[in-house]
C-alpha positions as CSV (number, residue, x, y, z in Angstrom):
1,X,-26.5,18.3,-58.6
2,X,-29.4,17.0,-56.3
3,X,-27.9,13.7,-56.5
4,X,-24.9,15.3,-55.3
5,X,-26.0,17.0,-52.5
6,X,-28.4,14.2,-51.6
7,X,-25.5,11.6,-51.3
8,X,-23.4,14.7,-48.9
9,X,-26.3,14.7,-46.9
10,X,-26.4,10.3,-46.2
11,X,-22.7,10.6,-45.4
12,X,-23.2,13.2,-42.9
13,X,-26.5,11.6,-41.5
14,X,-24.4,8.3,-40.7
15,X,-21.0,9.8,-39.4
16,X,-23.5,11.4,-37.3
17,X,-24.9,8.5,-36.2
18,X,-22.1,6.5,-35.7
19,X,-20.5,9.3,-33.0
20,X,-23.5,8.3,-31.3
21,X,-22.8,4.9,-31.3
22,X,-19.2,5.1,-30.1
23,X,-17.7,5.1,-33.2
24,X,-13.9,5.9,-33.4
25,X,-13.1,9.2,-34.3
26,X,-9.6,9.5,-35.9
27,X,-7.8,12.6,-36.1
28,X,-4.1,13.9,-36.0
29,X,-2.6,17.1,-35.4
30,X,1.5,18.1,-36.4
31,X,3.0,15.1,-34.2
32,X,0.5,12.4,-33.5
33,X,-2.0,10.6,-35.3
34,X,-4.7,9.9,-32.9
35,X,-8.1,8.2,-32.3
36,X,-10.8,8.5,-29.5
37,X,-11.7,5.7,-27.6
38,X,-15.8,4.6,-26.6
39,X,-15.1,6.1,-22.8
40,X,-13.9,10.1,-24.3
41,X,-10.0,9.6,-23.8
42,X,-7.1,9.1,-26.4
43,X,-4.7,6.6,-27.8
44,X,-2.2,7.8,-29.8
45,X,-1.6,5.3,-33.0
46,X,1.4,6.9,-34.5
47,X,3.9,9.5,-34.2
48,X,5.4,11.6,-36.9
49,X,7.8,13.8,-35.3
50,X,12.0,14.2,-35.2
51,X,12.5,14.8,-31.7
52,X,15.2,13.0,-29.8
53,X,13.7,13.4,-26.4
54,X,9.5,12.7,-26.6
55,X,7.2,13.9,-23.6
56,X,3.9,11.9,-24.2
57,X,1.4,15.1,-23.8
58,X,-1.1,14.2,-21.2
59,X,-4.1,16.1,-23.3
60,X,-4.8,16.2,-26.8
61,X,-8.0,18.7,-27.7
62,X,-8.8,18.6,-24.1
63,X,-9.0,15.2,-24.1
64,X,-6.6,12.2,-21.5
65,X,-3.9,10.3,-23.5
66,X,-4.6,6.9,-21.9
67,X,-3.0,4.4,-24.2
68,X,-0.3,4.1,-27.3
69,X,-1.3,2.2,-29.6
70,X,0.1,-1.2,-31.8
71,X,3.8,-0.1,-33.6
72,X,2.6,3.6,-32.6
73,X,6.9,4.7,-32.0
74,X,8.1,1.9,-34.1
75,X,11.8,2.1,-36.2
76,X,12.1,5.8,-34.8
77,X,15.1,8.1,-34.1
78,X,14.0,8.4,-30.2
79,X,16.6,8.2,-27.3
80,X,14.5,9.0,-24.5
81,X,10.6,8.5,-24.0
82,X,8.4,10.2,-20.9
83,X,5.5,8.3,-20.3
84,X,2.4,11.1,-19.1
85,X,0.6,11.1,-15.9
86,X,-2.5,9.8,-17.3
87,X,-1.1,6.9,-19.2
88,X,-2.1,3.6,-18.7
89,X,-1.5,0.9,-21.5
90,X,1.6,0.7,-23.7
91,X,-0.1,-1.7,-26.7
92,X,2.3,-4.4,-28.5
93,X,5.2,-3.9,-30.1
94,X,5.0,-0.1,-29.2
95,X,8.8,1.1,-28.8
96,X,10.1,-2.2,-30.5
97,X,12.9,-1.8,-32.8
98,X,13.9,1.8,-31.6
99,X,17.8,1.0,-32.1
100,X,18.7,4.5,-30.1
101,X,16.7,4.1,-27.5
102,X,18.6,4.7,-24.3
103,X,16.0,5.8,-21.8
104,X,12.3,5.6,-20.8
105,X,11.1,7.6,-17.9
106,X,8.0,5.4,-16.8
107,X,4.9,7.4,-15.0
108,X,3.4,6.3,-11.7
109,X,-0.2,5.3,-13.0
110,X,0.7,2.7,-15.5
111,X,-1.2,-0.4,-15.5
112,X,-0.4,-2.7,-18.5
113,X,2.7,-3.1,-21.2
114,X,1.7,-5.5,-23.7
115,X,3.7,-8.1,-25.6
116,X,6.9,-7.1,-27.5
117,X,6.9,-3.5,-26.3
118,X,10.6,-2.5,-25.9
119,X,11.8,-5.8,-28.3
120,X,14.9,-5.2,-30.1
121,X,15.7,-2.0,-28.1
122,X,19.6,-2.4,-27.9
123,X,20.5,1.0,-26.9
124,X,18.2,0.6,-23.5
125,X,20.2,0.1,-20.3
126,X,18.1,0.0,-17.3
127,X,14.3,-0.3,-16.5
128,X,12.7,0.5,-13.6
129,X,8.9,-0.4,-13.3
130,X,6.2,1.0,-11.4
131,X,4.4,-0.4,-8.5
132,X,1.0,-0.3,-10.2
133,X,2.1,-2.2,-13.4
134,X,0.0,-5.6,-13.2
135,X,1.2,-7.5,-16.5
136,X,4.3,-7.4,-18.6
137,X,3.4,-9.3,-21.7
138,X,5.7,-11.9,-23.1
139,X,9.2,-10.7,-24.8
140,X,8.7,-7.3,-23.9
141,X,11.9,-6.8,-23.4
142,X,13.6,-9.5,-25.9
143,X,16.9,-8.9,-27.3
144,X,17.6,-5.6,-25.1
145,X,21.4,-6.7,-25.6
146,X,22.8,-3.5,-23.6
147,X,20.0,-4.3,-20.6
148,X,22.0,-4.3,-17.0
149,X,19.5,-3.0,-14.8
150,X,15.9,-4.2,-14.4
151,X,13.7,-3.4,-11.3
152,X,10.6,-4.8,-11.1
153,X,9.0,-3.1,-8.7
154,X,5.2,-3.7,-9.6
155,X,2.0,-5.9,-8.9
156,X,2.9,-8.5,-11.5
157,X,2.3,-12.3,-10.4
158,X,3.9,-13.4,-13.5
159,X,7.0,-13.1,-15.4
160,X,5.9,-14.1,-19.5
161,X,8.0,-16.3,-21.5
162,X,11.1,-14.9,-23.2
163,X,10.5,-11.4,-21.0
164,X,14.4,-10.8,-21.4
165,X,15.4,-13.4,-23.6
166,X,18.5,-12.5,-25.4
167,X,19.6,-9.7,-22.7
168,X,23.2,-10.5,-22.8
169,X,24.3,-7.4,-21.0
170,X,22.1,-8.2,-17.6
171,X,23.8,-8.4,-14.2
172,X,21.6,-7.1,-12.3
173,X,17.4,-7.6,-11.5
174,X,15.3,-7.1,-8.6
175,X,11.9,-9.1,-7.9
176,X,8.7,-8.6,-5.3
177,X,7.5,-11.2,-3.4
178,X,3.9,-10.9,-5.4
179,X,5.9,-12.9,-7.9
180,X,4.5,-16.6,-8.1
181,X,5.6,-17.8,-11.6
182,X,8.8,-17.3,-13.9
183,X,7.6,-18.2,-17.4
184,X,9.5,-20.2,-20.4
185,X,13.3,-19.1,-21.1
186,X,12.5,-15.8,-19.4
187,X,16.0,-15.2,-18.4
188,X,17.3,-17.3,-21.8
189,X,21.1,-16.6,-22.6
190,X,21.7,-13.7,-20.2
191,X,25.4,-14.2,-20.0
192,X,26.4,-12.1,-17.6
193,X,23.5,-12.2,-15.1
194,X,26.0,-14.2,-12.2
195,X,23.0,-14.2,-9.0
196,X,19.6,-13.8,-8.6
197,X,17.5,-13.4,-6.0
198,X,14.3,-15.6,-6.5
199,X,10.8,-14.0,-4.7
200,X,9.9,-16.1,-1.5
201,X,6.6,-16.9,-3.1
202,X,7.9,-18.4,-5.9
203,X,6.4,-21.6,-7.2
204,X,6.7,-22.3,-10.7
205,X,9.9,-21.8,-12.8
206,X,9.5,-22.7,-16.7
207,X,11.6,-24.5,-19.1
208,X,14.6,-23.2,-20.2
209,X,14.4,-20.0,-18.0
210,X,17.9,-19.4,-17.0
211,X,19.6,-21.6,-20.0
212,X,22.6,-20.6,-21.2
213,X,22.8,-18.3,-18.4
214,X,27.2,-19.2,-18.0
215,X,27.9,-16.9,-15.5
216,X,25.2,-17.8,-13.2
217,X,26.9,-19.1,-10.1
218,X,24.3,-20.0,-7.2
219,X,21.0,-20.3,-7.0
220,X,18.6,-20.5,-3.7
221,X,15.3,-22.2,-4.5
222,X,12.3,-21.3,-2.5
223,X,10.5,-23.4,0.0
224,X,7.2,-23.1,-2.0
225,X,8.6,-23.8,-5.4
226,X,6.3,-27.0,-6.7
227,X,7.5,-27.2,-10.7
228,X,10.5,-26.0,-12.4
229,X,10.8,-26.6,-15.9
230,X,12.8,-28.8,-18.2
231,X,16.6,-27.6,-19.0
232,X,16.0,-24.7,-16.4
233,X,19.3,-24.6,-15.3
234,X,21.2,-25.9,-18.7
235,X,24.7,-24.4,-19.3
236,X,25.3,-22.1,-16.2
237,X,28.7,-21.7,-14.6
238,X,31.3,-24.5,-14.0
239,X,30.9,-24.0,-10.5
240,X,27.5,-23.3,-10.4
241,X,25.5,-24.0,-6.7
242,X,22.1,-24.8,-6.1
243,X,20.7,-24.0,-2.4
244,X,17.6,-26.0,-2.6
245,X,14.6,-25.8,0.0
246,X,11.7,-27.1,-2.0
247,X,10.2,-29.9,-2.5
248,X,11.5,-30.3,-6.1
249,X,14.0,-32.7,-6.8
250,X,17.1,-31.5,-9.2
251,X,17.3,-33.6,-12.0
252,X,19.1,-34.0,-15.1
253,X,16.6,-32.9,-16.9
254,X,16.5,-29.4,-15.1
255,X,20.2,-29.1,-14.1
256,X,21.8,-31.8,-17.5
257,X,25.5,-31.5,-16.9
258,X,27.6,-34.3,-19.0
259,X,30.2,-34.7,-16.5
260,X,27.9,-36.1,-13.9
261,X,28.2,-40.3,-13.9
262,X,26.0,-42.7,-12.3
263,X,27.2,-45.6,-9.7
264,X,24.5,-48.5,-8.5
265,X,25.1,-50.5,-5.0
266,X,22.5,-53.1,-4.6
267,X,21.5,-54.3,-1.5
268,X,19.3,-57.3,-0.3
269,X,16.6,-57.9,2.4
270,X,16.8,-61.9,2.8
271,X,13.8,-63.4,4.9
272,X,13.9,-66.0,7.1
273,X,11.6,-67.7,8.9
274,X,11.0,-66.5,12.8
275,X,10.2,-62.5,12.0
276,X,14.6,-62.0,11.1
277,X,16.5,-60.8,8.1
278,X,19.8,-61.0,6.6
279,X,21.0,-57.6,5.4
280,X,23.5,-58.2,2.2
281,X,25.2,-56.1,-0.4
282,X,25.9,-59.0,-3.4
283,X,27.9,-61.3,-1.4
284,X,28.5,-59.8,1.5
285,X,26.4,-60.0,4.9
286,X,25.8,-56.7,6.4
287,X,24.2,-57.7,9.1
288,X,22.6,-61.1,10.4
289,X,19.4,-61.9,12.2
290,X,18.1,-58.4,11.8
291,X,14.8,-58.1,13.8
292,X,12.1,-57.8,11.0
293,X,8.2,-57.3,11.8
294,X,6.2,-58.2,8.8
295,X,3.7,-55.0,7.7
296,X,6.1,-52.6,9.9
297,X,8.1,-49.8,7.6
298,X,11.8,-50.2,6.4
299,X,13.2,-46.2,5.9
300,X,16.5,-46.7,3.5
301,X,19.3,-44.0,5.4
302,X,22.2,-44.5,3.3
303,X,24.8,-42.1,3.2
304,X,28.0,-42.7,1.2
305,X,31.2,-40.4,-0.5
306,X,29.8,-41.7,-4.1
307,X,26.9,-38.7,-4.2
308,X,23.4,-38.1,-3.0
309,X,20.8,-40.5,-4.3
310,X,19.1,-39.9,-7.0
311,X,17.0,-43.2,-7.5
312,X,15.9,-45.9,-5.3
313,X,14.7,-49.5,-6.5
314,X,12.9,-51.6,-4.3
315,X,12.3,-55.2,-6.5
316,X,12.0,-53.3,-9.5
317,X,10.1,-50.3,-8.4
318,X,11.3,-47.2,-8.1
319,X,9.9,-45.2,-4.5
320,X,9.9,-41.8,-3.4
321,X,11.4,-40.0,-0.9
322,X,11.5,-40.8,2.0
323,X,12.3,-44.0,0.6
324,X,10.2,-45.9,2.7
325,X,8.5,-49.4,2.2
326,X,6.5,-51.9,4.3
327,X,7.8,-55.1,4.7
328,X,5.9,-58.9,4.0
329,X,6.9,-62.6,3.7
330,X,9.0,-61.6,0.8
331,X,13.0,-60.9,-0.3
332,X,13.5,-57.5,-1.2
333,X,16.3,-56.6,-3.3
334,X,17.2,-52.9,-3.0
335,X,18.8,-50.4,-5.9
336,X,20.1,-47.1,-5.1
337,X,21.5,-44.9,-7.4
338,X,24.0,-42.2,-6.7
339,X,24.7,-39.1,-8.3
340,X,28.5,-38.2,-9.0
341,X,29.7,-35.3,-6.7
342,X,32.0,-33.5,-8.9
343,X,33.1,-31.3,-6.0
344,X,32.3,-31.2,-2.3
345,X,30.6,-27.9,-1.1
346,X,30.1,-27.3,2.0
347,X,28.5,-23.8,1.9
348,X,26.8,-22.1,5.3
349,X,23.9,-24.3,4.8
350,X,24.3,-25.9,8.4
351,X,22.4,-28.5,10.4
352,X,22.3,-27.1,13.5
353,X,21.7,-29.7,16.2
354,X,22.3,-27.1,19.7
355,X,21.8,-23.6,18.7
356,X,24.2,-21.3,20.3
357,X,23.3,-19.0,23.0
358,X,24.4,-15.5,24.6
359,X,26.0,-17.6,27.1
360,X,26.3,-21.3,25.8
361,X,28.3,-22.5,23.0
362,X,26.0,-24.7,20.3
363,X,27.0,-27.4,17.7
364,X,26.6,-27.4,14.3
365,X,27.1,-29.7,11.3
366,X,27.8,-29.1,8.0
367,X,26.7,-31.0,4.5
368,X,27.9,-31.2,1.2
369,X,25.3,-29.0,-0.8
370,X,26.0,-31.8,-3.9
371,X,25.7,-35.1,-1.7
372,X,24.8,-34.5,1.8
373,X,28.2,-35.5,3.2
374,X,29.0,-34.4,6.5
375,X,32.2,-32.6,7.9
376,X,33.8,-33.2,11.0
377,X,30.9,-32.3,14.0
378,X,32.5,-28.9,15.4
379,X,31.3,-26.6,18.3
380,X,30.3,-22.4,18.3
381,X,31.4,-20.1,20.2
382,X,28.6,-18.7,22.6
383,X,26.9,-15.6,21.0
384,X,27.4,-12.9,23.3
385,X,24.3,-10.5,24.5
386,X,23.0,-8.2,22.1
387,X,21.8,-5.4,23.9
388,X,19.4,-2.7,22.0
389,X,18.2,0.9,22.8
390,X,15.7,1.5,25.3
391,X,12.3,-0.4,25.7
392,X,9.6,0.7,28.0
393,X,9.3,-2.1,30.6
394,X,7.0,-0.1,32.8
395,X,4.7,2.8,31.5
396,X,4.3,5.5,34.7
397,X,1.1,6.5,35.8
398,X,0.1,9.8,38.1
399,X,1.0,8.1,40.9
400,X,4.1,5.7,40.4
401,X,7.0,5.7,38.5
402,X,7.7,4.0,35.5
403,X,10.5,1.9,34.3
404,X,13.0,1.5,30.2
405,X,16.0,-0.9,30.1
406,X,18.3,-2.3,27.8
407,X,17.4,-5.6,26.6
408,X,19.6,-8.3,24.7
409,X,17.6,-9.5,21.5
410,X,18.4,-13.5,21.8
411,X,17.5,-13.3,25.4
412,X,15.5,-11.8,28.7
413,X,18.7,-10.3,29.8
414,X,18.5,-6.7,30.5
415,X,20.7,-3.6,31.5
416,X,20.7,0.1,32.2
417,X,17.1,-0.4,34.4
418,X,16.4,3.3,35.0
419,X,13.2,4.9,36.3
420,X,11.0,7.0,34.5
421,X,9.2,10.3,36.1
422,X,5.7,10.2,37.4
423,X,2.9,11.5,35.0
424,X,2.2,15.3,35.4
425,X,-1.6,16.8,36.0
426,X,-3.0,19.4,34.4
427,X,-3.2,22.3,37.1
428,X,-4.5,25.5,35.3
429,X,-6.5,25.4,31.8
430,X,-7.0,29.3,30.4
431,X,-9.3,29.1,27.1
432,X,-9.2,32.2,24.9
433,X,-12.5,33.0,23.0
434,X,-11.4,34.0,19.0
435,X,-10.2,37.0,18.1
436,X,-13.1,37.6,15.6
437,X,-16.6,38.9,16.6
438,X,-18.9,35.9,16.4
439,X,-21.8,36.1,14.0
440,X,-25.3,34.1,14.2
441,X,-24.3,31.1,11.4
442,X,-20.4,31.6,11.7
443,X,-17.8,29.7,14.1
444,X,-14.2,30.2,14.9
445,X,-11.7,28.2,17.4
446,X,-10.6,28.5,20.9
447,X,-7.3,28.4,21.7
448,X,-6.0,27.5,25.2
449,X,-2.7,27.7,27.4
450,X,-2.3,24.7,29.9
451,X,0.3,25.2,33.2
452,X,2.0,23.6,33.4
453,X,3.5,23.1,30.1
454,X,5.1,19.9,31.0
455,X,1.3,18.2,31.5
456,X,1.6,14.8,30.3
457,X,-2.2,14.6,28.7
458,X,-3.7,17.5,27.6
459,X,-6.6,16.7,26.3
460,X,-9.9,18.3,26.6
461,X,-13.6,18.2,27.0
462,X,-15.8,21.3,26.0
463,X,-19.2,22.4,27.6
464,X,-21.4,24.8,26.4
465,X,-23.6,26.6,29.3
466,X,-26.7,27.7,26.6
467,X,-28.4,27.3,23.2
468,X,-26.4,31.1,21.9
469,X,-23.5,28.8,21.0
470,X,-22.5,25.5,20.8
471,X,-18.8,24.2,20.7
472,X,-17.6,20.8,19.0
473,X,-15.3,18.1,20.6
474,X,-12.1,20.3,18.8
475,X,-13.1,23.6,20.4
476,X,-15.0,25.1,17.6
477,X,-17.1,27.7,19.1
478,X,-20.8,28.0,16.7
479,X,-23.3,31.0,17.1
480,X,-26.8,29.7,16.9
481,X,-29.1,32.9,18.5
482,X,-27.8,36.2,19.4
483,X,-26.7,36.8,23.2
484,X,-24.1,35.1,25.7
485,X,-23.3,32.5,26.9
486,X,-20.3,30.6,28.4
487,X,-18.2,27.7,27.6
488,X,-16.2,25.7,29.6
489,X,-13.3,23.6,29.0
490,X,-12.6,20.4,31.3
491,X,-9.1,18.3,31.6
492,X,-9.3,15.0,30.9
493,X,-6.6,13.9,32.6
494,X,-8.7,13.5,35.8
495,X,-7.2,16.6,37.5
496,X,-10.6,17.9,37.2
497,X,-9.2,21.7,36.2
498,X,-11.6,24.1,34.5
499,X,-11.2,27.0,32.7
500,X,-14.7,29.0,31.3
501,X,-14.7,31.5,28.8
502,X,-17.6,34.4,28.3
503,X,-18.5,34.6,24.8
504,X,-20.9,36.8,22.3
505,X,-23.1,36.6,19.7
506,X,-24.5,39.3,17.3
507,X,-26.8,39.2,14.7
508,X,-25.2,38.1,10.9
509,X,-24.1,41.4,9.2
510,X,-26.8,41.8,6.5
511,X,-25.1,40.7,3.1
512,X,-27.5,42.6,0.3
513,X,-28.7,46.0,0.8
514,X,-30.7,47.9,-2.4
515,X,-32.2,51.1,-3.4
516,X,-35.0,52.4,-5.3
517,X,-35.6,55.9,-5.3
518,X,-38.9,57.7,-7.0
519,X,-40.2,61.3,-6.5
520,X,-39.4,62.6,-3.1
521,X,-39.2,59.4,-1.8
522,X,-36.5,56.5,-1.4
523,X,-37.2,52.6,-0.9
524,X,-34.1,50.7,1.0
525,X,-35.0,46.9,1.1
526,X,-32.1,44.6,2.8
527,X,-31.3,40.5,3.1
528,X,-31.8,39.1,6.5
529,X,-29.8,38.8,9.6
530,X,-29.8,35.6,11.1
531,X,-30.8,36.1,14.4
532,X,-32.3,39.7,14.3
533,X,-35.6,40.3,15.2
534,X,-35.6,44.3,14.3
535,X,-33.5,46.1,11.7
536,X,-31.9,50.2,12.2
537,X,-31.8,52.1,9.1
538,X,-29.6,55.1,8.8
539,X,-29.3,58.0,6.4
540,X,-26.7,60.5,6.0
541,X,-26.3,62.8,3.2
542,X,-22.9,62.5,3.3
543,X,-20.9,58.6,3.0
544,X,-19.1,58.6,5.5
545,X,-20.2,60.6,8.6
546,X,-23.3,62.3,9.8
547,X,-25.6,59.0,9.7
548,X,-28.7,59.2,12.0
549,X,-31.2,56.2,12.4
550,X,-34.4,57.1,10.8
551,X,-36.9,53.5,11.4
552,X,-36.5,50.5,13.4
553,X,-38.4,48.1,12.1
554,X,-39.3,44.1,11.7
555,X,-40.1,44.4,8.0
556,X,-36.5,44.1,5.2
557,X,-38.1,47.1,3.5
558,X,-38.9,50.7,3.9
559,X,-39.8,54.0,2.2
560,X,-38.3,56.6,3.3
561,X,-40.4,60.0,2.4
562,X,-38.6,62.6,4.3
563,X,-36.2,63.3,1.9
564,X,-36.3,65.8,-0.6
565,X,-35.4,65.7,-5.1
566,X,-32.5,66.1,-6.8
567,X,-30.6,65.4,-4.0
568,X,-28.1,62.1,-3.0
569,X,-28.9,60.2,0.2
570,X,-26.6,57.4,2.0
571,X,-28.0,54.2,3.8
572,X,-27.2,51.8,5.6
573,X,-29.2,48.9,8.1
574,X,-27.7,46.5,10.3
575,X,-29.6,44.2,12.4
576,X,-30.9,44.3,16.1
577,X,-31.7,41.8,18.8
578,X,-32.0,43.2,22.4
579,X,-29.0,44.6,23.2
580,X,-27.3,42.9,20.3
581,X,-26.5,44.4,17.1
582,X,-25.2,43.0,14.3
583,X,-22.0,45.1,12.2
584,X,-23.6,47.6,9.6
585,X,-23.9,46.7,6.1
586,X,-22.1,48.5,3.6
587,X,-23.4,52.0,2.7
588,X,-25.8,52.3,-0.3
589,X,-26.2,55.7,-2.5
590,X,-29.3,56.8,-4.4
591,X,-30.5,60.3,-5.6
592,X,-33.4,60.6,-5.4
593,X,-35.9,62.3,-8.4
């Protein structure tokens, strides 16, 4: 038996000492398992109820519900989930597998949704994440196969691998700006997903991210795009288009399509003595006695109906855009390699050489989005003015008149010039002291009427003419003594009109009044009035008339001996300074012995 009660006692001893230490304290109640975390709050590890419809509670025992934890709402019955106020962590594979899940309400605070949170979810149609969400792990939303709506409207910077991999159903996805990188086969096999819209500060996209994406029809790469992975672009539409404004070149190996065929023309730099060339493709001369510097640059401008280049060989070697290299003593033999155009494109991708203006007509060109063919040069009609709503072209003073047009937004054109009225003084300021009676230690604010109403600035400065009061730059009157004094309140404007106001200050009302009574006598003692210098007590033996002041005094006590036993008294004091008296406090009762 002492054993027994020996061993309780260890086992009590270190639970207790492990809650000091931050151990985790698990516990559950009729729906939720439950654990406390080091910092006081809550993750939920498990749920055990039936409910369709879940609210996450945002308290359990008192305490925040911060996080759910690992395969905490796993291979339930739930079709929709509200996420709590206080939330902020949805752990791994929390919601995965929930087959009838059609709807998740997400809460404002969220911060974090791990890996493989929502996988396997095909009842979940749309998505909609907050702005402070600042990582999506990867596959959190694999295999959502009835997915059409995502909005990504958070703080992420990156999109994880295989994020909605498998979401056959989605058409539709919006992306921030604060986007820089698109992970692995992130968008992998979304069939149905036919345009995106990639963020402007894009710059990596990762292999395989939209293969198998066949209904993807155009694409518009960013300027600041630097890498996009292998197969990125495998098995999109037929008639798929790639706007591309990076630095990236489109290979086969991002964009592989079988249908595409390669076609070489060779040409040949032949050097001759006396600083001239012969320009040749095989046979053929090109050109004779072109004028060669040796160590100057050669730029290769071919353009051709074949495709756009896709390699270039200069005696073996392959060069880089733009396709430069430096001439010697030497023959150069030159290999370009063209890509097939399946299909000339000429989208509204334009070179414009003359912009067009309100009254000028420009000229544009357009190019084959496939292999930089050019149409037929063509011209634009001129734009026309574009006139907007009024602008402020001269702001009016007190003394001249100000002037708003109609301007055209392409050009310093402008219409409708109209004039706009003088600025109006100030010409009578009235200030009003507060309707309260001002109290030693308490404030209230003025309030003031302006003529005319139509004043353009009426804004004011306040003056105080003693230390009774002081005012504050919004009008707020103070008591600091008991008297009067005056305050005055100045236009800014630079009308220089004044209104003053008389104002008054009593003593504080006296808060705490008590009373003691022994034989045939009664002690009254009383808090103090802030700027009193005397007190009146009165007595009455009835509470509410018949008062008459009995002592003025400087002391906050007194004992009153001319009143006689068994009999009820009524007091009350207020304070006193000159002329000024503070209101009385409230009436006290004693009977005295």
């Amino acid at each position: 038996m002492k054993k027994s009660v020996r061993l309780f006692g260890i086992i009590i001893f270190v639970l207790v000492i492990l809650s000091f230490r931050g151990g985790v304290v698990k516990a559950s109640n009729e729906e939720y398992t439950y654990k406390e975390l080091s910092e006081g709050n809550i993750e939920i590890e498990s749920y055990m109820g039936n409910d369709k419809e879940v609210v996450i509670p945002d308290e359990i025992c008192g305490k925040k519900v911060v996080s759910l934890g690992e395969y905490s709402f796993c291979w339930s019955d739930i079709e929709k989930v509200t996420l709590n106020k206080s939330l902020v962590k949805i752990s791994r594979n929390t919601f995965s597998s929930l087959s009838n899940l059609k709807e998740v309400i997400f809460n404002k605070n969220l911060k974090e949704i791990d890996e493989n949170s929502f996988a396997d979810c095909k009842s979940l149609t749309s998505v909609n994440i907050p702005q402070g969400v600042k990582k999506i792990g990867e596959s959190a939303f694999n295999k959502c196969t009835s997915l059409e709506n995502v909005n990504l409207s958070c703080s992420i910077k990156t999109i994880e691998k295989n994020t909605f991999f498998g979401c056959i159903s989605l058409r539709n996805i919006t992306m921030t700006d604060d986007i820089t990188d698109i992970g692995e086969s992130v968008f992998y096999g979304c069939k149905k997903l036919e345009s995106i819209c990639l963020p402007e500060n894009l710059k990596t996209i990762g292999e395989s991210c939209f293969s198998g994406c066949s209904s993807l029809k155009s694409i518009t790469i960013p300027r600041g795009v630097t890498g996009i992975g292998k197969n990125a672009l495998k098995g999109v539409a037929d008639d798929f288009k790639i706007h591309n404004n990076s630095i990236v070149e489109i290979t086969d190996d991002i964009y592989p399509s079988e249908d595409i065929t390669n076609k070489y023309v060779s040409l040949s730099l032949k050097y001759n003595s006396g600083g001239s060339a012969e320009l040749r493709c095989g046979d053929d001369i090109i050109k004779e006695a072109v004028s060669v510097k040796v160590g100057s640059k050669i730029k290769i401008n071919i353009s051709s109906d074949i495709g756009n280049i896709y390699k270039v060989k200069v005696n073996g070697y392959y060069i880089s855009k733009p396709y430069e290299f430096t001439v010697g003593n030497l023959d150069y033999n030159v290999e370009v390699e063209f890509k097939k155009c399946r299909a000339h494109d000429y989208c509204d991708d334009n070179i414009v050489y003359k912009k067009a203006t309100c009254t000028s007509i420009g000229t544009v060109t357009k190019k084959c989005i496939y292999c930089s063919l050019p149409v037929t040069q063509k011209n634009s009609e001129a734009l026309g003015h574009s006139y907007g709503g009024y602008v402020t072209d001269k702001k009016s003073t007190y003394k001249s008149y100000g002037e708003k047009s109609r301007h055209c937004s392409r050009c310093k054109s402008r219409i409708n010039i109209t004039k706009i009225p003088k600025l109006i003084y100030v010409s009578k300021v009235k200030p009003k002291a507060g309707s309260k009676r001002l109290e030693v230690g308490n404030r209230y604010k003025m309030s003031i009427s302006v003529s005319p109403s139509s004043a353009y600035n009426k804004t004011f400065r306040y003056v105080s003419s003693s230390k009774v009061c002081s005012v504050s730059s919004k009008g707020v009157v103070s008591g600091k003594r008991a008297g009067s004094c005056s305050v005055s309140v100045i236009a800014k404007d630079g009308s220089g009109k004044k209104g003053t106001v008389k104002i008054k200050v009593y003593p504080k009302k006296i808060a705490k009044v008590k009373l003691k009574s022994t034989k045939k006598k009664a002690k009254i003692s009383y808090g103090k009035s802030l700027g009193a210098s005397k007190y009146e007590i009165y007595r009455s033996t009835k509470k509410r008339s018949g008062y008459k002041r009995i002592k003025v005094t400087r002391n906050r006590s007194y004992v009153d001996k001319g009143v006689k036993g068994r009999r009820v008294y009524y007091y009350k004091v207020r304070g006193v300074s000159g002329k000024y008296k503070s209101s009385f406090s409230r009436v006290v009762r004693v009977r005295v012995r």
